[in-house]
C-alpha distance (Angstrom), angle and dihedral (degrees) to the residues before:
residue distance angle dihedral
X1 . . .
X2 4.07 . .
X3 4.30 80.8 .
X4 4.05 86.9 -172.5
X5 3.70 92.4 63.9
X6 3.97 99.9 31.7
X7 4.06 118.1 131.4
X8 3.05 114.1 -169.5
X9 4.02 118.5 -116.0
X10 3.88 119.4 -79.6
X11 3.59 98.2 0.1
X12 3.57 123.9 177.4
X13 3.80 129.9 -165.8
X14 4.12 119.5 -171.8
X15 3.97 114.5 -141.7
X16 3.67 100.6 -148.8
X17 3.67 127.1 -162.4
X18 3.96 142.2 148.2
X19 3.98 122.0 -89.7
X20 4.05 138.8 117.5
X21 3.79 130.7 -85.5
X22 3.65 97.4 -87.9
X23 4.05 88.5 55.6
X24 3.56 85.3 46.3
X25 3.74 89.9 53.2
X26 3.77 100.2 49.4
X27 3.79 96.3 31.9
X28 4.13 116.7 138.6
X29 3.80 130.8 156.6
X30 3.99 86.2 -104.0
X31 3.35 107.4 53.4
X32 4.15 93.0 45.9
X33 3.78 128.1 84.1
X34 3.73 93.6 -111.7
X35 4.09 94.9 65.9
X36 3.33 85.6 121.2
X37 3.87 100.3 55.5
X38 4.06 80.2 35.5
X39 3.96 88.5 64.1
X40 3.89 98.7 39.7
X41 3.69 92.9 51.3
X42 4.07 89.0 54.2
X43 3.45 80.7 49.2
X44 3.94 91.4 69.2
X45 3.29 89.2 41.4
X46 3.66 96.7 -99.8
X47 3.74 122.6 135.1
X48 3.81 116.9 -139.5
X49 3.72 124.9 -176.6
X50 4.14 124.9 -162.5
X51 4.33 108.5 -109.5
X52 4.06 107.9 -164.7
X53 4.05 106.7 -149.9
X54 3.91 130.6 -150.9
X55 3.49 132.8 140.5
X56 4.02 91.3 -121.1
X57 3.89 91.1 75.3
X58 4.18 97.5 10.8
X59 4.11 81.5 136.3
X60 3.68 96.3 60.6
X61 4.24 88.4 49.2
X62 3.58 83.4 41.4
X63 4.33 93.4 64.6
X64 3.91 85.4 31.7
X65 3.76 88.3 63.2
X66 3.27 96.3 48.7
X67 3.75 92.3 69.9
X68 3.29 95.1 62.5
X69 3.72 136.9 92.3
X70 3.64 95.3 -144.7
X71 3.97 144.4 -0.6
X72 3.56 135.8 -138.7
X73 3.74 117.8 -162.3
X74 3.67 130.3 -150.5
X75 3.98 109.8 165.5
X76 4.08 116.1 126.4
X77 3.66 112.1 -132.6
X78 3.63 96.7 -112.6
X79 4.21 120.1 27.6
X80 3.37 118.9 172.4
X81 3.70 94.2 -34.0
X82 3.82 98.6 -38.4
X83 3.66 124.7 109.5
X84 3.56 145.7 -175.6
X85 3.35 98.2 -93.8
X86 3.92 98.7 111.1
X87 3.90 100.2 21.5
X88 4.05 87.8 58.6
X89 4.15 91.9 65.2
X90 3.50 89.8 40.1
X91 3.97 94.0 62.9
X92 3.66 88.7 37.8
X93 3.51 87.5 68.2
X94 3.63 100.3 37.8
X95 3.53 89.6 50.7
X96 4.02 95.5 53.1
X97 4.01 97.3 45.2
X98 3.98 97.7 42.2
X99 3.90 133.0 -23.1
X100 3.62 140.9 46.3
X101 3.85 112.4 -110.9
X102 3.63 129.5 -155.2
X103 3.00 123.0 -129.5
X104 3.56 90.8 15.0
X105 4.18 105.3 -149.3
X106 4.41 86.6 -120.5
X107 3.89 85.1 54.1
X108 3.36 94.0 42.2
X109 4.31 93.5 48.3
X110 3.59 80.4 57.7
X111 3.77 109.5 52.5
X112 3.90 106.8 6.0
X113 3.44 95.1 60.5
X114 3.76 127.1 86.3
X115 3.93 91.7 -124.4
X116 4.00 72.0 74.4
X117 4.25 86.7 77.4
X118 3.93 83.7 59.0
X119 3.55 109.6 40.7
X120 4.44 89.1 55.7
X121 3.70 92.1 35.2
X122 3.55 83.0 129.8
X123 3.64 110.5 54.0
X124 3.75 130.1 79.7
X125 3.91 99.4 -69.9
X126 3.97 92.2 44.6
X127 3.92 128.0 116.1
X128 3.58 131.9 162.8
X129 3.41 115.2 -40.1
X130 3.65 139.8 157.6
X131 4.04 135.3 -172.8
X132 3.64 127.9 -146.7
X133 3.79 112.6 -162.8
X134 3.71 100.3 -173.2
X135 3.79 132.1 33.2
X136 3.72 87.5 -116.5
X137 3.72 94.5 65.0
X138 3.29 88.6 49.5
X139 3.19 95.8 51.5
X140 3.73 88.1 53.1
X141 3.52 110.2 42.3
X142 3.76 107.0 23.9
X143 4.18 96.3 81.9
X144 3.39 95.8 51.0
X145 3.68 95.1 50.8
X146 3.68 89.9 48.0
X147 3.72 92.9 60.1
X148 3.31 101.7 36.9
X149 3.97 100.8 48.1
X150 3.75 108.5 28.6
X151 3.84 130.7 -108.9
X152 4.14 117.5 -20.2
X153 3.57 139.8 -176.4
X154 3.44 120.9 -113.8
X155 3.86 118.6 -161.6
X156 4.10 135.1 175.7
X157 3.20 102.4 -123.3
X158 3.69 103.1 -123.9
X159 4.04 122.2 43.0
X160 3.85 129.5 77.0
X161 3.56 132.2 -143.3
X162 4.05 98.9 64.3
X163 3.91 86.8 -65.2
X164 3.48 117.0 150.1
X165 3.76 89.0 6.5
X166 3.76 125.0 131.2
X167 3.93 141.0 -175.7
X168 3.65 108.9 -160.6
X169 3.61 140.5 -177.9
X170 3.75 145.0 175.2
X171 3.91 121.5 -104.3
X172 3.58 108.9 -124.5
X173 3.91 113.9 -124.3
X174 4.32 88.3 11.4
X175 3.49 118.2 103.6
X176 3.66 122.2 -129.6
X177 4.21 80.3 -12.2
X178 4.19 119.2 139.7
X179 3.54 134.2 -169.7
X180 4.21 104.3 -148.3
X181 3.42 131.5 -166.3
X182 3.77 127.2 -165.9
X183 3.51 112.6 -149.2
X184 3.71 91.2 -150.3
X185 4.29 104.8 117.7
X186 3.58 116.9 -92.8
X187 3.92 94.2 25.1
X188 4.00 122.8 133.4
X189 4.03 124.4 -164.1
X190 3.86 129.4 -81.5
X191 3.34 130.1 -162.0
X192 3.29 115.7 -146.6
X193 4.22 144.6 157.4
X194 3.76 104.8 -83.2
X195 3.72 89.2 -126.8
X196 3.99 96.9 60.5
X197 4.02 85.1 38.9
X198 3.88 97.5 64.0
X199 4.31 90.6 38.8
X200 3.45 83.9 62.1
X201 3.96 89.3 56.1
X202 3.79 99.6 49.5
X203 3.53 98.2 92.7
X204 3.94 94.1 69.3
X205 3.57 82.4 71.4
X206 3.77 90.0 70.6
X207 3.78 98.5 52.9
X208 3.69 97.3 25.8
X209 3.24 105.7 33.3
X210 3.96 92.9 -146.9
X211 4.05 143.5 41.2
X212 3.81 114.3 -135.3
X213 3.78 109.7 -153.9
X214 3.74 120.3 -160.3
X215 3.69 144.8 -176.7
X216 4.27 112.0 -102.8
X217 3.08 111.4 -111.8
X218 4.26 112.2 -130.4
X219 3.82 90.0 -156.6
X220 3.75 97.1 63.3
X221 3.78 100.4 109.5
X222 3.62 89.6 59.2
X223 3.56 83.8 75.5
X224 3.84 148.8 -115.2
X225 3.86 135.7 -70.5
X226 3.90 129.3 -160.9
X227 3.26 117.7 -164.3
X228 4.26 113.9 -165.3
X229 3.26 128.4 -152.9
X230 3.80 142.1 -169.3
X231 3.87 116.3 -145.5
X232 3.95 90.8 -46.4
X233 4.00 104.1 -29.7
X234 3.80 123.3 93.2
X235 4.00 113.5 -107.3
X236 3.53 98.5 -174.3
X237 3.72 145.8 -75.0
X238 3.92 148.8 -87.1
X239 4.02 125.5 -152.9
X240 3.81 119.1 -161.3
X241 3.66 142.9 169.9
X242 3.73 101.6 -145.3
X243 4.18 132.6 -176.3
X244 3.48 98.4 -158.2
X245 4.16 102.4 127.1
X246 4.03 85.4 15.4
X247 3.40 117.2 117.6
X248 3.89 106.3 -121.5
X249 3.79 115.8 -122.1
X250 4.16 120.6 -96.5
X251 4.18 90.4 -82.6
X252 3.73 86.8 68.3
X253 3.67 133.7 -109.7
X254 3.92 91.3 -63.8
X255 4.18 88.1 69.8
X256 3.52 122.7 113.7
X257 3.88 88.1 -114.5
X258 3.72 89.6 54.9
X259 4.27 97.5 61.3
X260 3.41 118.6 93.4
X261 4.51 114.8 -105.7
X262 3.99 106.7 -103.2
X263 4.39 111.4 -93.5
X264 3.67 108.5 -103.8
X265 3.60 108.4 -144.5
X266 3.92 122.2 -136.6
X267 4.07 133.0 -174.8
X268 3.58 116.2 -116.2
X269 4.10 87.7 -94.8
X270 3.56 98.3 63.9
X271 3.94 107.3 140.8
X272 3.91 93.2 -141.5
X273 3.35 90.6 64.7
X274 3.97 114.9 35.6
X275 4.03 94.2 105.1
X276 3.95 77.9 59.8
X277 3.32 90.6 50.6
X278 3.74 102.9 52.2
X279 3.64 92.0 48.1
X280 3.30 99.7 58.2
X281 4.03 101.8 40.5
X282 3.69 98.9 36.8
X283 4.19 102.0 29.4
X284 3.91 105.9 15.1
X285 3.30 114.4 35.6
X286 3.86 93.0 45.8
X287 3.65 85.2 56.5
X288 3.69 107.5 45.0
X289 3.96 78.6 54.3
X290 3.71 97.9 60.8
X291 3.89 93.8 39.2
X292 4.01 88.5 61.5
X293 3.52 93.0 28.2
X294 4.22 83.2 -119.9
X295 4.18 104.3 166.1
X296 3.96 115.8 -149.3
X297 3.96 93.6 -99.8
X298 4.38 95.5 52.1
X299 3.95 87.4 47.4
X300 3.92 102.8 105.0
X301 3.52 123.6 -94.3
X302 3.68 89.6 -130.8
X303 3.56 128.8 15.8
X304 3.77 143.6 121.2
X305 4.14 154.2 -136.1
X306 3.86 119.8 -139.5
X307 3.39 107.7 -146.5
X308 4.17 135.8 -159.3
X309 3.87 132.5 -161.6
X310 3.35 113.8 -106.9
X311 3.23 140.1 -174.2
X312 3.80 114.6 -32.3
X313 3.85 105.6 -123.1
X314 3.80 134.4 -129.2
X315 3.90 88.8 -73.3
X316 3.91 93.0 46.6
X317 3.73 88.3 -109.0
X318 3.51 115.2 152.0
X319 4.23 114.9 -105.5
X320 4.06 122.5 -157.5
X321 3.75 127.3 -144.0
X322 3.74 125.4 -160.9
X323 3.69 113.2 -115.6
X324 4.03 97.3 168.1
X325 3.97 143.4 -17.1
X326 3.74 117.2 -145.3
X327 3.79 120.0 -155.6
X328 3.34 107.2 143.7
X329 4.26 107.3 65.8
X330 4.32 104.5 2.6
X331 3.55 104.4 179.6
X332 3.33 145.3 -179.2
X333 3.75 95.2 31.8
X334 3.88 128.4 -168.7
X335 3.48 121.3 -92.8
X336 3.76 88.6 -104.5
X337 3.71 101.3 61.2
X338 4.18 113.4 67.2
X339 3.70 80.1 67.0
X340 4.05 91.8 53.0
X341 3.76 80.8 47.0
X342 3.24 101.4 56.0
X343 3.87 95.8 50.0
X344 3.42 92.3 50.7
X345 3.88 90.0 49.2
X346 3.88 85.6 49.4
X347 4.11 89.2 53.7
X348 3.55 96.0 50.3
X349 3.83 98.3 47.2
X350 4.07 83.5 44.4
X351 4.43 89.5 56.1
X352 3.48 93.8 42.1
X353 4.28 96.8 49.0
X354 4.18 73.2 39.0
X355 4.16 85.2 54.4
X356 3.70 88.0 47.2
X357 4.30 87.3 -123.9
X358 3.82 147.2 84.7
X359 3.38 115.7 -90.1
């Protein structure tokens, strides 16, 4: 028996994802935006079947996942108003009576968060960054740090989207005055007293639980890369020039100028982007997983880091910075990656009928 590509008989892996009872009704593998991972999957020899989430019937998904040998989660933290908040337990407790889940919600508290920028200030990708963990020390130390090192991006450290992240800079010759940006699409700037500015920001203590502050970033109209990965292995990348924390141009944010360039997709061999590569499979993955304590099998199947230019270094080379990992809802997804997917998927199923359990 080829052991490295065994699956074990009759397995079944749920693709979940949020939608309303009539999606749920009429849900198949070919009329949802994972077809692609869908097909790969049955490639392996791995069934997968589509599982609609909402709260309003969360007890019904809740038995359907427990048929399963596996889970694969695509819900953003925040949708439309909707959060995590009662999904999260949910998968806990599928996760510890039967299946695997990925990304598991303690996994994803870890890495997916923005608390993540923080915690691995000091390896490769870091820059300066600072967390506040109560609206007090905000209050305290924010202003000063704003004068004294130039404009930073604050950011509530769950969401997605540009929600509940903010560029913001001192007015020169205003006391205590700010000029804030939301990076949320279709947003202009506001200036605004700084006071009144970080009120406005004490909520994302409540859902959150923190602020990450960190330095802007000058190089951030030369774009943005996203670098996926599967478990700890590179699927491929995405290259954007975005406008989130750019000021739009004088016809407003709605301008042609104003809309983000499209994301051109590239494998995982891409030349461009090979230094990127190495760095993150052979230096930065390995570390993020000892600073969480994340082993190779809890590491998401899918997920991904957003990464800046930074500074160019003595040789002119170009450095990256972190601005966000995304493990709990990474999509779209080069063309490259349900295939990484799917061998991951295959690997997991293969150590847990190895482990002799579920998950």
């Amino acid at each position: 028996m080829d052991i490295e590509h065994y699956v074990p008989p009759r397995t079944r892996i749920a693709i979940l994802c949020r939608g309303d009872a009539a999606m749920r009704r009429g849900a198949t593998a070919y009329n949802s935006r994972f077809v692609r991972v869908f097909d790969a999957l049955a490639a392996c020899g791995i069934e997968a079947i589509p599982v609609i989430y909402d709260e309003s019937f969360a007890d019904d998904v809740r038995e359907q996942l427990l048929t399963v040998d596996g889970v694969l989660v695509w819900v953003d933290p925040i949708h439309q108003g909707k959060t995590r908040a009662e999904l999260d337990p949910l998968l806990r407790e599928v996760a510890a009576k039967r299946p695997w889940v990925s990304a598991h919600p303690d996994v994803i508290l870890k890495m997916g968060v923005k608390e993540v920028l923080y915690r691995t200030r000091h390896l490769g990708w870091g820059a300066d960054t600072h967390r506040y963990d109560t609206a007090a020390a905000f209050r305290a130390e924010f202003p000063s740090r704003l004068r004294t090192a130039g404009p930073r991006v604050l950011k509530q450290n769950r969401g997605n989207g540009g929600q509940g992240v903010w560029k913001v800079e001192a007015v020169p010759n205003a006391d205590a005055t700010v000029r804030v940006l939301h990076a949320l699409r279709g947003s202009r700037p506001e200036q605004m007293p700084l006071d009144e500015f970080m009120a406005r920001c004490e909520p994302y203590f409540g859902w959150g639980g923190c602020i990450i502050d960190q330095a802007f970033q000058p190089r951030l109209p030369e774009g943005m890369i996203r670098c996926y990965v599967s478990g700890s292995k590179v699927a491929g990348f995405g290259q954007q020039l975005i406008k989130a924390l750019i000021p739009p141009p004088a016809e407003g944010p709605d301008a042609p100028e104003a809309q983000p360039g499209p994301r051109i997709m590239h494998g995982p061999d891409a030349p461009q982007f090979q230094t990127l590569r190495r760095l993150m499979e052979h230096e930065w993955i390995p570390q993020l997983s000892a600073t969480f304590e994340i082993d190779e099998a809890s590491l998401p199947v899918i997920w991904d880091a957003d990464f800046l230019y930074g500074p160019r270094d003595a040789d002119g080379a170009d450095t990256y910075v972190l601005c966000e990992i995304n493990a709990s809802s990474c999509f779209a997804i080069p063309d490259e990656a349900p295939a990484a997917i799917a061998r991951t998927v295959r690997e997991r199923l293969r150590q847990a009928a190895g482990a002799g359990v579920g998950r």
